[in-house]
N, C-alpha and C positions, 0 to 999 in steps of 0.2 A: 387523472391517473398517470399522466408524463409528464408530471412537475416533479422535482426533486422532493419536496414538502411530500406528497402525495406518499412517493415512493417509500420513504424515509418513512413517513408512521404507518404506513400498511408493513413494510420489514418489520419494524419494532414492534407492533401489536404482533405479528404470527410471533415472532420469538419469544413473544413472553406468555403468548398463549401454550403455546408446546412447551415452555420451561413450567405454565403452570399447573396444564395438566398431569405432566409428568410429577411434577411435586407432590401434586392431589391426590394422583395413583398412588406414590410409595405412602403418603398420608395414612391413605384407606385401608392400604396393604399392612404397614406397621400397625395401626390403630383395631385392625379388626384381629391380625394373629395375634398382639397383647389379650384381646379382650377374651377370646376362643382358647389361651391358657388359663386364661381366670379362670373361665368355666370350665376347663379339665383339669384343673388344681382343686374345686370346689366338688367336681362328681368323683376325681379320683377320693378324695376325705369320705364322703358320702358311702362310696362304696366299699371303702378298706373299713369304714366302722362296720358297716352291715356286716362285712365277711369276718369281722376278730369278731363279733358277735356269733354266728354263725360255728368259727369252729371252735368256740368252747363251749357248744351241743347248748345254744339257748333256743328254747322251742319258737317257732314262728309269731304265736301270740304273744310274746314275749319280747318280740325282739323292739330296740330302743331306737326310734325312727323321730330324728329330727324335723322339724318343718317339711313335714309331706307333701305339702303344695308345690314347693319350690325344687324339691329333691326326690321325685316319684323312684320307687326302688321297686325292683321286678328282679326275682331269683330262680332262677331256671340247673335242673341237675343235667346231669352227662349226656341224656341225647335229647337236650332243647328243650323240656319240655316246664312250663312254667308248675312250680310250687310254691310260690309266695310274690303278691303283690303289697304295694303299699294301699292306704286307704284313697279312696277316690279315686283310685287308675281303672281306667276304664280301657282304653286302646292307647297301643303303643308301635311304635314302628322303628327300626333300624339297630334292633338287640337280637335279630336274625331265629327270634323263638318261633313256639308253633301255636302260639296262642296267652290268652293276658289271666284266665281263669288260673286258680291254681290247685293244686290237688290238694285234697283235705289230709291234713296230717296232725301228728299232736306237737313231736317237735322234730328236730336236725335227725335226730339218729333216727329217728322212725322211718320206716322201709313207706317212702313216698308213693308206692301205687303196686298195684300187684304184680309180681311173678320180677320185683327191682329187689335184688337180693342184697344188700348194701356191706352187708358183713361177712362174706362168703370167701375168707382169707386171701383173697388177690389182690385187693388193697391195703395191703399194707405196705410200711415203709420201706417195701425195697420192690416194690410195685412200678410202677409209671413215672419216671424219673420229669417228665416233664409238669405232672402234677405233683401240687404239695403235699409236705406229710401231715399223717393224721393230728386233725387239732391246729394247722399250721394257718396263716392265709401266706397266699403266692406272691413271692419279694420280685418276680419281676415285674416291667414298667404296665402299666394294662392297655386294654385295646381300646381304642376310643373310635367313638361313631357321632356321628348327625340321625338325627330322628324325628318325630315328634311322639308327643303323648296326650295324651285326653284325660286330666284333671276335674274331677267333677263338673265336668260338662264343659267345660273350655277345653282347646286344644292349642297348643303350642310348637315351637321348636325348642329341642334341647338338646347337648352331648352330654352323649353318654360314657361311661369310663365301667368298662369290664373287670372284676377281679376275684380268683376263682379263690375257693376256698376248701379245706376237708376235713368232715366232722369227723368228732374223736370214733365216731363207726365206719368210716372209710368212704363215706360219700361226697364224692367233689360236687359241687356247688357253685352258679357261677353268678353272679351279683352284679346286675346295671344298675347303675345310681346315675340320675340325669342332672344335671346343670341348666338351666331356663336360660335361654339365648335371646330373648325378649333385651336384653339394658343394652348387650352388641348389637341387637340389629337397631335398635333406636340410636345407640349412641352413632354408630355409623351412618344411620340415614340423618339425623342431626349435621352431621360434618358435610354428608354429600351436598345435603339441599343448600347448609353455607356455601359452601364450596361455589354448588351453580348459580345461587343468587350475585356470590360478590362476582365471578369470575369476568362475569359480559360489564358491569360495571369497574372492576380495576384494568379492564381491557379500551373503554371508554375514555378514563381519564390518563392510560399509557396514551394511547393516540392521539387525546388531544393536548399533551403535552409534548409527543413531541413536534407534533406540528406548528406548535407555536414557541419551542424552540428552533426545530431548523427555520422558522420563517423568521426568527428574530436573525440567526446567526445567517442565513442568507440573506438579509435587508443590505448590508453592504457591498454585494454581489449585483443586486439591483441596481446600485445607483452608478455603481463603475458601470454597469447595460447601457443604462440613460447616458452617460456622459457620454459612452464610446460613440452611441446613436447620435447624440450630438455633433461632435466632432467630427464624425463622419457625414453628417447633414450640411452644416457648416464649411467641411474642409479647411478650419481652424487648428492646425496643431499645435500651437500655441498654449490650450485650453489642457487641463489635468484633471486625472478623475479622483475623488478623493477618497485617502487616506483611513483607514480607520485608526483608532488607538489602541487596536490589540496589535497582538503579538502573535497571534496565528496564520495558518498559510493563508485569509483572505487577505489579510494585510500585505505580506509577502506579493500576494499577485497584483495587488493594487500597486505596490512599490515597483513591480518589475513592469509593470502597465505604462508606468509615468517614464520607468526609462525609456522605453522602447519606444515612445511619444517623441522625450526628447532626442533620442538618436534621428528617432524616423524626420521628426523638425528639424533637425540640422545637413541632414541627408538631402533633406527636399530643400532646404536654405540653399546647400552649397549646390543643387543640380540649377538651380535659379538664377544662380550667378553665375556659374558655370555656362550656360547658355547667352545669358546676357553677354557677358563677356565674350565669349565665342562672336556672337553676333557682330561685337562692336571691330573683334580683333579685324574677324572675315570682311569687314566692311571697308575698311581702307584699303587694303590689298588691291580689292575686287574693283573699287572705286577709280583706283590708280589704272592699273589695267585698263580698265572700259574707258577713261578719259585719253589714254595714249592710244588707245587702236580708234576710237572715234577722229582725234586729231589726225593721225596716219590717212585715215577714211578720206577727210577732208585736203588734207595738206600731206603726200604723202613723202617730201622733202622733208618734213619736221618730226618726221619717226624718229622715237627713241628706243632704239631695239635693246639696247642693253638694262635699260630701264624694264622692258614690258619682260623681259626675261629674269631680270631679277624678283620684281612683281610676281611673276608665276612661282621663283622658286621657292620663293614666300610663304605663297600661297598653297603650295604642293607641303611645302614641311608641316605649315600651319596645320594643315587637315589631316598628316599622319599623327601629327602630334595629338588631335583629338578623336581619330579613330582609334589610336593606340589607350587613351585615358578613358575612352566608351569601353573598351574591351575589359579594361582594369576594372572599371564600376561594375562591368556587368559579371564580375568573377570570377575571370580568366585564368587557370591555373597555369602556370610555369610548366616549361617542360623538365622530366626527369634528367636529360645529359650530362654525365658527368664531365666537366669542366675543371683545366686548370687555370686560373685566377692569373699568373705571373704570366703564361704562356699568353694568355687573351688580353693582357696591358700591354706586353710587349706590342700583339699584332696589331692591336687599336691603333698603338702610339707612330709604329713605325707607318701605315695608313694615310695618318696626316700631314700632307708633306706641305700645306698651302697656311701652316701656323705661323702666328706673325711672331711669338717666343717658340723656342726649340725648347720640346719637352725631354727630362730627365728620368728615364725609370730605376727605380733601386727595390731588386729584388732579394729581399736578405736570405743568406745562404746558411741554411745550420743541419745538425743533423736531425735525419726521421722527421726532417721539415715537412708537410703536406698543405697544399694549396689549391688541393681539387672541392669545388663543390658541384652540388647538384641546379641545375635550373635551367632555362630558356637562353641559348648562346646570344641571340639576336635582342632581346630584353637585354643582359647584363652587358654588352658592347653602348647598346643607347642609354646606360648608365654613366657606365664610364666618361663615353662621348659626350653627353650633359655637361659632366663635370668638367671637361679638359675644356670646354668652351665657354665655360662659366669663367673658368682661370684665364682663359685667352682674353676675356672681354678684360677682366681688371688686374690683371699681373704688369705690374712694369718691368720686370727683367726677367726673372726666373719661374719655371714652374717646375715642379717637382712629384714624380707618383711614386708611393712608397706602398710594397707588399710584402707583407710578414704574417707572421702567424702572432693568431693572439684567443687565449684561451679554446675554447674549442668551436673556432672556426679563422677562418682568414679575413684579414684586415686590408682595403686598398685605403690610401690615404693619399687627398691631391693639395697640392700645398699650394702657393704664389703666394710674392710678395708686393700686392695691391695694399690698397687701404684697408681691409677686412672687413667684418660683418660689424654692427654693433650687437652689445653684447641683449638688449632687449629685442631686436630685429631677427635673433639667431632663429626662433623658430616662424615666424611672419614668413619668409622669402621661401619656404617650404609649400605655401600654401598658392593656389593658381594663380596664373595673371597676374602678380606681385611682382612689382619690380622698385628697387630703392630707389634708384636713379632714373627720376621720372623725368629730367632735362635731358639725357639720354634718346636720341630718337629713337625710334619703335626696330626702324630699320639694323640700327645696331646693337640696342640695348634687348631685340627678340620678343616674344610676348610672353614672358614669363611662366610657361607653359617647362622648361627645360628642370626644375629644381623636383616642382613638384610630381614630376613622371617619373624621377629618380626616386625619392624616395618611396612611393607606392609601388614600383619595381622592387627595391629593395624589401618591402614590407609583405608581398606577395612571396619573397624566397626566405621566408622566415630571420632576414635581418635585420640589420636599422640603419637609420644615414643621420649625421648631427653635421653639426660644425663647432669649431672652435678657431679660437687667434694660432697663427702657425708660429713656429721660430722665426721664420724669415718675415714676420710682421703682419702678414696679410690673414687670409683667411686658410683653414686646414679642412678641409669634408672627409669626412671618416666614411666609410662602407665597412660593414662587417658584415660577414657570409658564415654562416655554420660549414663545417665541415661534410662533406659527402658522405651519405651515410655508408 
C-alpha cells in the first residue's frame, strides 16, 4: 500500500469508479425519464381518445377501447366517483377515485346516479371556466400519476394521464388511461444489472493496467535505486546509473543523477589531491624546521635562525593559505562592504615597500566613473596581493595595475613584462599546486596555492580572473568585479 505502483492504481480505480458511477446514474436517470415520457405520451393518446369519445355523448357500452390489457381506462365524474371501467380492471390505485365499480348508466348524458342533476343550466358554456365546454375535451397538458392496476388478475405498475372531458349535457367527466411501466422497469433493471456486473470487472482490469503500467514506467527508477545502492556500497564514483531512451522526466533525473556523479567525482578527485598535496607541501617546511632546531639541539653554534624563521614563515602562510581554500570549499560567502576597487590597489600597492620591481598604478579618470564594488576587503586585498606577487616572481623590469571600468562592473588588470603564460597553460596555473616552473625552487617559486585562491575569491564575488599576453609582452590577469549594487 506505500509503493508508488500500489498508490497509483488504487487513485486510478476510485476515480474511475465515481466517474462510473456517476455516468451510470445520469444513465438511469436519462434512460428511465425517456422511457416514463413514452409511457405519458401513450396514456396521454389513451386517454384523450376515451375523452373525444366521451364528449360526443357516446354511451359507455359503446365506447372504442383499444388494447384493454395494456391501457386499462377508468372514468370517474365531478366528485370522484367511478362510472366506467375498462374490461378486466378489477383494482386500481393512484387516480385518487373512491372506488373501481362503476355506476350503471345507458350512456354520457345520462344523469350517472341519483339526486346528479347533469343538465340543470349551470353547466353551460359560460359556467366553470376552468372546465371544458360542452362536447369539448380539456386542451390543457393532463395530470399524470404512478399507480398500479389489477388486470384480470395480474397486477402491475402503470402511469396514468388524467383528461377531463364534457358531455354535450354538461357533465365533466374525468378519464385515467394507464401506460404499463413493465418494458421501463425491465429496460432499467436490464442496464442496472449491466452496469453492476461489468462495473467491479472494468474496475479490475483499470487497476491492473495501471499497475502494470506504472511498474513498467517505474522499472527505470529502479535500476538508477540499484546503481545509486551500488555506488554508494562501493564508494565508486566513477560508475553511472543508466539512461533511459525516453524523453521523460525519468530520463531527465537519470541525466541530472550522472551529473551530479560527475561533479561530486571530480569534487572528491580534487579534495584528494588537494590533501595529498597539502601533505606533500606541509612536509618540507616542517621537515626543514625540525632538522634545524634538532641541529641547534645538538650543535647550538650551528643554528640557522634566519633559515628556521623563514621555515616558519612558510609554514604560517602555507596554512592560511589552506584554511582560507577550506573556507571557500566550505561556502563561505563574501562580505557585503561596499568597496572602492582604485582606492584598495592604491593602498595594497603603496603597502609593499620590500618589491624587488616598483609597482605602477593607473587609475583612469572619466566621467560618472564608478569603482566601488560589494564584497570581503580582506579576500579582495589577498587577491590583488596574489597577483602583484605572481608579477614579482616573473617580471624583469616593469609591472603595471590598471583600474577602469568596463561594462558593468570594474576591471583590475596586472600586467609585467616576464615571459608570459603559454597560450595552452593559460587555464592549468588556475588550478592548485600548479606551478610551470618546476626548476624554480619551492622556496621561491611558492606552492602554487596563490593563483588558484584568486580566482575562487574572484568567483565567490560574482566575477572572473583569465589571463592573457600583456602589451608589454609578458603576461596580463584580468579581475573583473560587478558593480555595487
Amino acid at each position: 500500500m506505500r509503493s508508488v505502483r500500489a498508490r497509483a492504481a488504487i487513485g486510478a480505480t476510485l476515480v474511475v469508479a465515481v466517474a462510473l458511477v456517476a455516468a451510470g446514474l445520469a444513465v438511469l436517470s436519462v434512460l428511465r425519464t425517456n422511457l416514463i415520457d413514452q409511457a405519458d405520451l401513450q396514456a396521454e393518446v389513451a386517454a384523450r381518445e376515451v375523452a373525444g369519445q366521451l364528449a360526443l355523448d357516446t354511451a359507455y357500452a359503446d365506447l372504442d377501447l383499444d388494447d384493454e390489457e395494456d391501457h386499462p381506462v377508468q372514468v370517474t365524474d365531478e366528485e370522484g366517483r367511478v362510472v366506467f371501467v375498462s374490461k378486466g380492471l378489477r383494482a386500481i390505485s393512484g387516480t385518487a377515485s373512491t372506488g373501481v365499480s362503476p355506476v350503471p348508466s345507458a350512456s354520457a348524458g345520462a344523469t350517472p346516479s341519483p339526486g346528479d342533476d347533469g343538465d340543470d343550466g349551470d353547466d353551460d358554456d359560460g359556467g366553470d371556466s376552468a372546465r371544458p365546454a360542452r362536447g369539448e375535451v380539456s386542451s390543457d397538458d393532463p395530470d399524470f400519476s404512478d399507480g398500479t392496476a389489477t388486470v384480470d388478475g395480474k397486477q402491475a405498475d402503470y402511469r396514468f394521464a388524467a383528461v377531463e372531458a364534457t358531455t354535450p349535457a354538461g357533465l365533466t367527466l374525468t378519464v385515467h388511461a394507464g401506460a404499463p411501466l413493465a418494458a421501463e422497469q425491465e429496460a432499467v433493471n436490464t442496464v442496472r444489472g449491466a452496469m453492476l456486473t461489468g462495473l467491479p470487472l472494468l474496475l479490475a482490469v483499470v487497476a491492473g493496467v495501471t499497475w502494470l503500467v506504472t511498474r513498467r514506467a517505474l522499472r527505470p527508477v529502479e535500476g538508477i535505486r540499484r546503481e545509486m545502492a551500488a555506488i554508494t556500497a562501493s564508494e565508486d564514483l566513477a560508475r553511472r546509473v543508466p539512461e533511459p531512451d525516453s524523453r521523460d522526466e525519468i530520463a531527465a533525473l537519470a541525466r541530472t543523477t550522472n551529473e551530479t556523479l560527475t561533479v561530486l567525482e571530480a569534487s572528491v578527485e580534487r579534495q584528494r589531491r588537494f590533501v595529498a598535496d597539502a601533505s606533500h607541501e606541509l612536509r618540507s617546511p616542517i621537515a626543514s624546521l625540525r632538522t634545524q632546531l634538532e641541529v641547534a639541539e645538538a650543535h647550538p653554534e650551528l643554528l640557522d635562525l634566519p633559515g628556521a624563521v623563514a621555515d616558519t614563515v612558510r609554514l604560517q602562510v602555507l596554512a592560511a593559505d589552506l584554511l582560507l581554500l577550506a573556507r571557500l570549499d566550505a561556502g563561505e560567502k563574501p562580505g557585503a562592504a561596499r568597496l572602492d576597487a582604485g582606492a584598495l590597489v592604491r593602498e595594497e600597492v603603496s603597502q609593499r615597500t620590500g618589491d624587488r620591481i616598483p609597482v605602477t598604478v593607473e587609475v583612469e579618470a572619466a566621467e560618472d566613473a564608478s569603482y566601488e564594488v560589494n564584497g570581503s576587503r580582506g579576500q579582495l586585498v589577498r587577491v590583488v596581493g596574489n597577483l602583484l606577487d605572481n608579477a614579482q616572481r616573473h617580471a624583469a623590469h616593469r609591472i603595471t595595475v590598471q583600474v577602469a571600468a568596463d561594462g558593468g562592473g570594474v576591471r583590475v588588470e596586472v600586467r609585467d613584462d616576464g615571459a608570459g603564460v603559454p597560450e595552452d597553460e593559460r587555464e592549468r596555473i588556475f588550478e592548485r599546486f600548479v606551478r610551470l616552473d618546476d626548476a624554480r625552487s619551492r622556496d621561491d617559486g611558492g606552492a602554487g596555492l596563490g593563483l588558484a585562491i584568486a580566482r575562487d575569491v574572484a568567483t565567490r564575488h560574482g566575477g572572473t580572473l583569465t589571463v592573457r599576453r600583456a602589451p608589454e609582452g609578458g603576461a596580463a590577469f584580468r579581475l573583473w568585479l560587478p558593480h555595487a549594487a
